[in-house]
FILOVEX-680077 format. One line per 4 residues: number of its first residue (from 1); their letters; for each residue x, y, z of N, C-alpha, C. Coordinates in Angstrom, 3 decimals, padded with zeros to 6 digits. Each point is the difference from the previous one (the first is absolute). Example, Ala and Ser with C-alpha at 12.3 -4.5 7.8 and 13.67 -1.06 7.14 Angstrom:
! FILOVEX-680077
1> AS> 013.190 -005.690 007.800 -000.890 001.190 000.000 000.900 001.200 000.000; -000.350 001.050 -000.720 000.820 001.190 000.060 -000.770 001.090 000.730 $
! end
This chain:
! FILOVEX-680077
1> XXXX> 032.455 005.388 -002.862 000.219 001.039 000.977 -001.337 000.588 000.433; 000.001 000.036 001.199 -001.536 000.604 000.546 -001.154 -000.943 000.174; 000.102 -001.151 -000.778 -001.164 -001.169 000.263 -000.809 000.044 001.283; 000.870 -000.115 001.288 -000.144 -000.007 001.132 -001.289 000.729 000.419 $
5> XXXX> 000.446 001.319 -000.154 -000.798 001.410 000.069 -001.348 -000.116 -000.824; 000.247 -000.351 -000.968 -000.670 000.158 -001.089 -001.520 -001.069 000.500; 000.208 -001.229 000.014 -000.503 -001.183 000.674 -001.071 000.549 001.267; 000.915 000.765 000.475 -000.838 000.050 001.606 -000.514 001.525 -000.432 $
9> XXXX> -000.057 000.680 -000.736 -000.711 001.502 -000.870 -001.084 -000.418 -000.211; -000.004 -001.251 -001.085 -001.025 -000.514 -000.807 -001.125 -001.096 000.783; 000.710 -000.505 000.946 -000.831 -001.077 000.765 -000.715 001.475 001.229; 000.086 001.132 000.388 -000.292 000.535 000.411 -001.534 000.935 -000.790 $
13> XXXX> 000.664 000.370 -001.262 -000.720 000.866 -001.105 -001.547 -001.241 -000.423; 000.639 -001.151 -000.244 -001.277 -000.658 -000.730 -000.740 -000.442 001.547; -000.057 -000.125 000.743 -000.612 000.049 001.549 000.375 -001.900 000.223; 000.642 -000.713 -000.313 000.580 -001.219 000.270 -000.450 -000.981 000.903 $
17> XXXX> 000.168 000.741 001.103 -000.282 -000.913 001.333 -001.640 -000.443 -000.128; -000.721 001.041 -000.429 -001.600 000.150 -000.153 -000.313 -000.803 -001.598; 000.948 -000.305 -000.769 -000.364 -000.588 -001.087 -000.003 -001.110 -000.842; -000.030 -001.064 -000.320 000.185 -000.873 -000.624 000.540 000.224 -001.252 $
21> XXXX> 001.310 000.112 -000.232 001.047 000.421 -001.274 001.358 -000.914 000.352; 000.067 000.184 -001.141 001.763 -000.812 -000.520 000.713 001.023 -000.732; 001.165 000.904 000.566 000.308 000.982 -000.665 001.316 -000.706 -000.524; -000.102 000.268 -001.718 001.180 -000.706 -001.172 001.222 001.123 000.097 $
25> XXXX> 000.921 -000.570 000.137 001.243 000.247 -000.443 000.459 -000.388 -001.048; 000.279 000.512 -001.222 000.302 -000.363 -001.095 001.621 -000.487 -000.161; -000.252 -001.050 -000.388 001.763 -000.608 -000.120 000.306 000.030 -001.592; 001.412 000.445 000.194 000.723 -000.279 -001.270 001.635 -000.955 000.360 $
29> XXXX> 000.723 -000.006 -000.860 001.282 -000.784 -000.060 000.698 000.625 -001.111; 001.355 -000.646 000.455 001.111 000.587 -000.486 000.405 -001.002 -000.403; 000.840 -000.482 -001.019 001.164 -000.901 -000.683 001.318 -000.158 000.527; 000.025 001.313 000.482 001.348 000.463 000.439 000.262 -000.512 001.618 $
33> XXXX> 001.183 000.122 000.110 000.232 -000.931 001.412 000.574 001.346 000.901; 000.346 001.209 -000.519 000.628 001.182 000.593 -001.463 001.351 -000.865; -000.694 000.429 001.134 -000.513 000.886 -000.429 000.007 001.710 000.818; -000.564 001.150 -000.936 000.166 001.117 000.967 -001.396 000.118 000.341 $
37> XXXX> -000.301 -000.404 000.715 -002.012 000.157 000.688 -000.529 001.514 -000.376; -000.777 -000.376 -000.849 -000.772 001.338 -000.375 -000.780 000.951 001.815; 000.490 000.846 000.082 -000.279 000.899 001.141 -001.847 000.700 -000.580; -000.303 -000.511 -000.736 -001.795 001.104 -000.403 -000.401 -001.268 -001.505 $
41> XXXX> -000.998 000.477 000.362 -001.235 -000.795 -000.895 000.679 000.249 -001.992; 000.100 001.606 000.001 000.220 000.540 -001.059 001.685 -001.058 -000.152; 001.099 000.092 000.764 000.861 -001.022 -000.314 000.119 -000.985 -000.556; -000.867 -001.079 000.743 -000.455 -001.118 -000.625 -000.661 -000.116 -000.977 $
45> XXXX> -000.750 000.776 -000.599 -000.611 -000.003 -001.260 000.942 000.661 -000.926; 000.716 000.546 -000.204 001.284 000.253 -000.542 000.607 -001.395 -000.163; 000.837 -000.572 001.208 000.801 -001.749 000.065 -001.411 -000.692 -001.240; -001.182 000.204 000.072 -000.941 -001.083 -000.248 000.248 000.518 -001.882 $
49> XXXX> -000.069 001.145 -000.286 000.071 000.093 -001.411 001.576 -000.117 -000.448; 000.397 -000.251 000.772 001.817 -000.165 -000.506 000.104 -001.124 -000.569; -000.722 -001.076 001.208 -000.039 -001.397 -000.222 001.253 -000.580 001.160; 000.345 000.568 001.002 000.619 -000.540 001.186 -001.104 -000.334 000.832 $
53> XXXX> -001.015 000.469 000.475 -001.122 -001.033 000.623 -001.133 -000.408 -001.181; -000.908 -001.062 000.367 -001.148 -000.364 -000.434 -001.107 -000.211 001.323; -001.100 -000.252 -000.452 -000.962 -000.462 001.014 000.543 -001.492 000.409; -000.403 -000.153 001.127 000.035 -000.666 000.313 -000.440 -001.843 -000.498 $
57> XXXX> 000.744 -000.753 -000.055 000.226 -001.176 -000.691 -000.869 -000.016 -001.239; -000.524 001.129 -001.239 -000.358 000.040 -001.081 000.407 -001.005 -001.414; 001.350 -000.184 000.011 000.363 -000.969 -000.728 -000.149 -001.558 000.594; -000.261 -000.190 001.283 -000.219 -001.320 000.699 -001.119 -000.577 000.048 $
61> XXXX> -000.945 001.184 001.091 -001.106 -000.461 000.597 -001.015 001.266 -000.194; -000.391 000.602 -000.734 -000.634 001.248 -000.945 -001.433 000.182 000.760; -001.002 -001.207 000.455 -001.013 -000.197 000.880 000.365 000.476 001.608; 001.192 -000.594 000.264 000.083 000.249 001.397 -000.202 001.635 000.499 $
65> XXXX> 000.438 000.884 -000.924 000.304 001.260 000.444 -000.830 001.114 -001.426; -000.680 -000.453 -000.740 -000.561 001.050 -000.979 -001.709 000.607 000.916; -000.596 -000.965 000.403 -000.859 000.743 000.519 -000.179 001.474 001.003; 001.229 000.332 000.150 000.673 001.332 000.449 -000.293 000.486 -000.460 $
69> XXXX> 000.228 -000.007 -001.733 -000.183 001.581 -000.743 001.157 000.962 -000.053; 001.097 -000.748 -000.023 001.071 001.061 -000.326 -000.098 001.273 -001.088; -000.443 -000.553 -001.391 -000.431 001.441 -000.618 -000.930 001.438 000.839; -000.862 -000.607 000.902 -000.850 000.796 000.964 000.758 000.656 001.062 $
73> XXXX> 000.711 -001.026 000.216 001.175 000.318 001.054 001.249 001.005 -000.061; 000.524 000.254 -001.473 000.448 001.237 -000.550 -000.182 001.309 000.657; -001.169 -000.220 -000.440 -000.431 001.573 000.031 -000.997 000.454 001.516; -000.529 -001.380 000.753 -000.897 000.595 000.927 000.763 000.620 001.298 $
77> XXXX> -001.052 000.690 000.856 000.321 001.128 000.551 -000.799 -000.322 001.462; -000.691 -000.986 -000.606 -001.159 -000.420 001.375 -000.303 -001.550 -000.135; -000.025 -000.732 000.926 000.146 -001.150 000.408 -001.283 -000.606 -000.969; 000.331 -001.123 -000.571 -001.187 -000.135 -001.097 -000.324 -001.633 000.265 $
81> XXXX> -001.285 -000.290 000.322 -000.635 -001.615 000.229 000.771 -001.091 -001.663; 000.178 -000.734 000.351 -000.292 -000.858 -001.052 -001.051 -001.441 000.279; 000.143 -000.988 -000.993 -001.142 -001.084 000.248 001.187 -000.901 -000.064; -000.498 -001.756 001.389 000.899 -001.018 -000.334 -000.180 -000.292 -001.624 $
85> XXXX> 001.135 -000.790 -000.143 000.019 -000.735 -001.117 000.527 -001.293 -000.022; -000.227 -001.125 -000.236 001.285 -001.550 -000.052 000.925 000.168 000.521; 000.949 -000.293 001.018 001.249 -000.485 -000.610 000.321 001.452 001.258; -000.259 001.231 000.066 -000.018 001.355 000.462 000.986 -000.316 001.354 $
89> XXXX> 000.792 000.746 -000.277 001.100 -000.378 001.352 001.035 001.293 000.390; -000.556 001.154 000.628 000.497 001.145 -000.183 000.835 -000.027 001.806; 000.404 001.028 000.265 000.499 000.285 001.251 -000.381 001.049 000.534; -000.837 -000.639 001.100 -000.986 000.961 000.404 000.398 000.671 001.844 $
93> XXXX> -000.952 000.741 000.485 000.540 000.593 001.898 -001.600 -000.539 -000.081; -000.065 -000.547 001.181 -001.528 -000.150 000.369 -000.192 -000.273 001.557; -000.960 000.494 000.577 -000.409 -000.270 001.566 000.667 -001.070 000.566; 000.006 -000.111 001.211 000.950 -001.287 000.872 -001.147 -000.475 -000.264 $
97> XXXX> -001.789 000.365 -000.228 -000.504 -001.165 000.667 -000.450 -000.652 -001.452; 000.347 000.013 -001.146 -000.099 -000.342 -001.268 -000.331 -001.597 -000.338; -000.180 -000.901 -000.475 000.099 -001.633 -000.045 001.597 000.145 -000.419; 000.314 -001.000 000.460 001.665 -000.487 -000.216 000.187 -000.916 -000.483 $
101> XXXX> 001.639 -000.409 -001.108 -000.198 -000.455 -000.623 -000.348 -001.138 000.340; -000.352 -000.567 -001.293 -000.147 -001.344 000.454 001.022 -001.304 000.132; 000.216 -000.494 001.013 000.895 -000.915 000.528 -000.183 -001.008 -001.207; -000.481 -000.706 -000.420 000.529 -000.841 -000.938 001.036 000.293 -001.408 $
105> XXXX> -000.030 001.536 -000.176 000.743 000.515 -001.109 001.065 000.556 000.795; 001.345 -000.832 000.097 001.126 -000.059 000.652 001.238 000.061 -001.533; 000.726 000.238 -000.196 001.088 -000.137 -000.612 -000.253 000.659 -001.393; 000.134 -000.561 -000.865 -000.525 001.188 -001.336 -001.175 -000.853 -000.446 $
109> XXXX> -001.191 001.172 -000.342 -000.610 000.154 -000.802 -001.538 -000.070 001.212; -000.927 001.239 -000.625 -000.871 -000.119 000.193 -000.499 000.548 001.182; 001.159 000.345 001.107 -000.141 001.293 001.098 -000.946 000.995 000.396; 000.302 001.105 -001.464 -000.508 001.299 -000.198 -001.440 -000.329 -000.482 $
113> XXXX> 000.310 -001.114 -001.023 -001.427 -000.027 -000.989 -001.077 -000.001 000.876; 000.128 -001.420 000.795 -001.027 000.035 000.983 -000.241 000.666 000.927; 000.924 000.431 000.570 -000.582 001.764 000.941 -000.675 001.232 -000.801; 000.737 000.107 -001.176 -000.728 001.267 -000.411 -001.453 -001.030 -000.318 $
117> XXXX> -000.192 -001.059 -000.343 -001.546 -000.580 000.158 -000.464 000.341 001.227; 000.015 -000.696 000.825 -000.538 000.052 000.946 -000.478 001.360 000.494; 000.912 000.817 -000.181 -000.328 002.172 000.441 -001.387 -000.082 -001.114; 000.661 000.074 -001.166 -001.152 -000.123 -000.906 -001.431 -000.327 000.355 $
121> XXXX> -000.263 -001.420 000.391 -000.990 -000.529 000.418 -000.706 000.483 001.163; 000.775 000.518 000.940 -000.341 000.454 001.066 -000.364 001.838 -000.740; 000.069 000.561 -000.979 -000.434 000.962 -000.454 000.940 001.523 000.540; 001.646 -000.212 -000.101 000.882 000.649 000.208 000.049 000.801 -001.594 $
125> XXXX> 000.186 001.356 000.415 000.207 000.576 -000.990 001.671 -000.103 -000.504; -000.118 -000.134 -001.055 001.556 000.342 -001.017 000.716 001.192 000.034; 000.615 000.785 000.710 000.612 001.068 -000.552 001.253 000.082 -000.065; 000.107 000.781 -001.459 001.242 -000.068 -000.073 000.701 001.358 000.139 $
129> XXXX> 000.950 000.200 000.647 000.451 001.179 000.420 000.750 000.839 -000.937; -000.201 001.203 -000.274 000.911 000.635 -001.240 001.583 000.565 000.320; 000.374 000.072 001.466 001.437 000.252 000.443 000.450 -000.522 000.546; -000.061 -001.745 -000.069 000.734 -000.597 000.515 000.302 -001.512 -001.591 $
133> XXXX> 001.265 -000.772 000.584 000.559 -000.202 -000.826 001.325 -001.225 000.978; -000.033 -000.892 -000.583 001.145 -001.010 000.835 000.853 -000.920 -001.730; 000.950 -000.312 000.241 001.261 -000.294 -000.824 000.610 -001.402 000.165; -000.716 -000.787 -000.815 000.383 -001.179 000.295 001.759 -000.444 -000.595 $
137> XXXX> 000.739 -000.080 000.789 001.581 -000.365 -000.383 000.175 -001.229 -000.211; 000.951 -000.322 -001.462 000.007 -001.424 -000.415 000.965 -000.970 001.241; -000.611 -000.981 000.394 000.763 -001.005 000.558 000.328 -001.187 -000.073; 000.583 -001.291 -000.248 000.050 -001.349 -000.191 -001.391 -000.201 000.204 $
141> XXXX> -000.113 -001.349 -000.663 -002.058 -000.713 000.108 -000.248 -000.761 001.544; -000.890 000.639 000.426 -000.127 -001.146 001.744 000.215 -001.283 -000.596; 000.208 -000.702 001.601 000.088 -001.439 -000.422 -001.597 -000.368 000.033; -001.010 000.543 000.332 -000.982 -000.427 -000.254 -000.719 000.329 -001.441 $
145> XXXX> 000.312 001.375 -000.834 -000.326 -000.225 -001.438 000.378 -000.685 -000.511; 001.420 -000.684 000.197 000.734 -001.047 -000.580 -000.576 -000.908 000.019; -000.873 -000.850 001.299 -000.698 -001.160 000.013 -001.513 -000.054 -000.612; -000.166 001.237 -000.505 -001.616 000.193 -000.483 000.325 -000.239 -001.796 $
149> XXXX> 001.087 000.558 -000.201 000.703 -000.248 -001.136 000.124 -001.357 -000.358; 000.148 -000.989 000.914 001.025 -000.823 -000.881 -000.814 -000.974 000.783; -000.781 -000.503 000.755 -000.839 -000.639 000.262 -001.403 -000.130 000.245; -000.243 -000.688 -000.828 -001.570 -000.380 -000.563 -000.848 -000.001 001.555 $
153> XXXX> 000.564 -000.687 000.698 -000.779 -000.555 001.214 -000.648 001.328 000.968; 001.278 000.602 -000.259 -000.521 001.449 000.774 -000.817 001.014 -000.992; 000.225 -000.459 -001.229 -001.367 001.321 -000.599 -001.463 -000.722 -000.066; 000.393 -002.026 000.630 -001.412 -000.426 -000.091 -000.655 000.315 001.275 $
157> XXXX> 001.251 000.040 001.292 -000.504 000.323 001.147 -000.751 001.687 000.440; 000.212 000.782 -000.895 -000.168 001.519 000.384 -001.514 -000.226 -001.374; -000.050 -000.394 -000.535 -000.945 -000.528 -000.649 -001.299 -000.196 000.524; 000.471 -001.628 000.634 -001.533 000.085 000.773 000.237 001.133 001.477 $
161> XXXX> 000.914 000.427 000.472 -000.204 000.906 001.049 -001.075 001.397 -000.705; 000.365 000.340 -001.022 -001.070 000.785 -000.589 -001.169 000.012 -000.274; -000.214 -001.648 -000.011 -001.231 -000.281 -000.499 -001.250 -000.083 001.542; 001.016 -000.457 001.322 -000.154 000.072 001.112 -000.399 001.178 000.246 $
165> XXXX> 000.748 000.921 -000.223 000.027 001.541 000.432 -001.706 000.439 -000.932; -000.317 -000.118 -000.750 -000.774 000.243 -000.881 -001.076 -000.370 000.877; -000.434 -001.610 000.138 -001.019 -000.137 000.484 -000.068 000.043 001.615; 000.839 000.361 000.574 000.157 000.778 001.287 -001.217 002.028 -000.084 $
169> XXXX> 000.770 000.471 -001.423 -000.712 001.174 -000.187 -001.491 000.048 -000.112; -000.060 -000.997 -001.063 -001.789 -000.464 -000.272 -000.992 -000.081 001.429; 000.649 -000.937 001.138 -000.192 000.093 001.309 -000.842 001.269 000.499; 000.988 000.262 000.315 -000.135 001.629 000.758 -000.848 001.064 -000.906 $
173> XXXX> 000.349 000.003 -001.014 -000.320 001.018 -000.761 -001.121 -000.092 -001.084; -000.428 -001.284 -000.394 -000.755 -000.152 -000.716 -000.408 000.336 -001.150; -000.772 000.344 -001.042 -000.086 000.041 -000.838 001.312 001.221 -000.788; 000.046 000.889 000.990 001.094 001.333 -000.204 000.921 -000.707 -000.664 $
177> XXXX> 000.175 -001.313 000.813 001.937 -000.348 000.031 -000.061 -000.815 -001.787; -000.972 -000.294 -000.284 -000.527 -000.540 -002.012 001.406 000.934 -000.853; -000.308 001.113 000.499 000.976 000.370 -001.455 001.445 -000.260 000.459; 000.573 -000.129 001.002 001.320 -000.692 000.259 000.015 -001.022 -000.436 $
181> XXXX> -001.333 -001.205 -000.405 000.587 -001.200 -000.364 -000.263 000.151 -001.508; -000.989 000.691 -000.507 000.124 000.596 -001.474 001.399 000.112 -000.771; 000.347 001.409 001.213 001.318 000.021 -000.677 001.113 -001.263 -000.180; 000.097 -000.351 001.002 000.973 -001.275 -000.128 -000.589 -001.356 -001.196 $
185> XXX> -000.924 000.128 000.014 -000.229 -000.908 -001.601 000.128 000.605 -000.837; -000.161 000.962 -000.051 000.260 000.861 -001.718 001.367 000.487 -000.299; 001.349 -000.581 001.048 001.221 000.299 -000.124 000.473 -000.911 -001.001 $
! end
């Protein structure tokens, strides 16, 4: 409730249009298939110590969404930077004129990762916002996690597309773009 407002407050307050930022929305999820949407921050952290929400895919994919800082995220009051990390795949508002994703990461896997790279590289700040908040609801598995699942060919194909994507970054970016391929060997 209020996101809307909230979004266009904050893209106003941190000066946006004039800045190079990625403002985080922190996601969590529910188990539950019928929920009552927490109306305030203080709500949801209530649902979160009950144990009707969690962060977001924590028992799944723990990389995709910890570089947030949810413990930080508790309690802050003012929009707080974080640093990329591996894997970092948050849900972010950012300028129309931003890099987009990248067209070869189509169906599942690997979307977000490489955009929030690419902002990264291009030297977009992280922020993560302290009053806002989105609710991921459980649904059947796409038919495309299904095929990342259960066939080899497509986790060899998104594979080398990564490895593509990688030395695409090195390109442009040069020595900067080193610790993106760091990270991906030390996974």
């Amino acid at each position: 409730y209020g996101l809307y407002d909230y979004l266009r407050n904050s893209i106003q307050q941190l000066e946006l249009p004039q800045r190079k930022a990625a403002l985080i929305v922190p996601a969590f999820e529910t188990l539950h298939y019928r929920l009552t949407f927490p109306k305030s921050k203080a709500e949801l952290l209530s649902m979160l110590d009950m144990g009707s929400l969690y962060t977001f895919r924590y028992h799944v994919w723990p990389k995709g969404h910890a570089p947030t800082d949810y413990a930080k995220w508790r309690t802050a009051t003012m929009p707080y930077r974080v640093a990329w990390q591996p894997d970092f795949e948050p849900y972010v508002v950012v300028r129309r004129d931003c890099p987009r994703y990248d067209q070869r990461f189509v169906g599942f896997g690997w979307n977000k990762v490489s955009h929030i790279m690419e902002l990264d590289a291009q030297e977009y700040e992280l922020l993560v916002l302290p009053n806002a908040f989105m609710i991921h609801m459980p649904h059947a598995p796409s038919f495309d996690i299904s095929k990342f699942r259960l066939s080899a060919g497509y986790r060899s194909c998104l594979q080398t597309l990564r490895e593509e994507f990688h030395q695409d970054l090195s390109r442009r970016y040069g020595a900067a773009a080193l610790k993106y391929l760091t990270a991906e060997r030390s996974l």
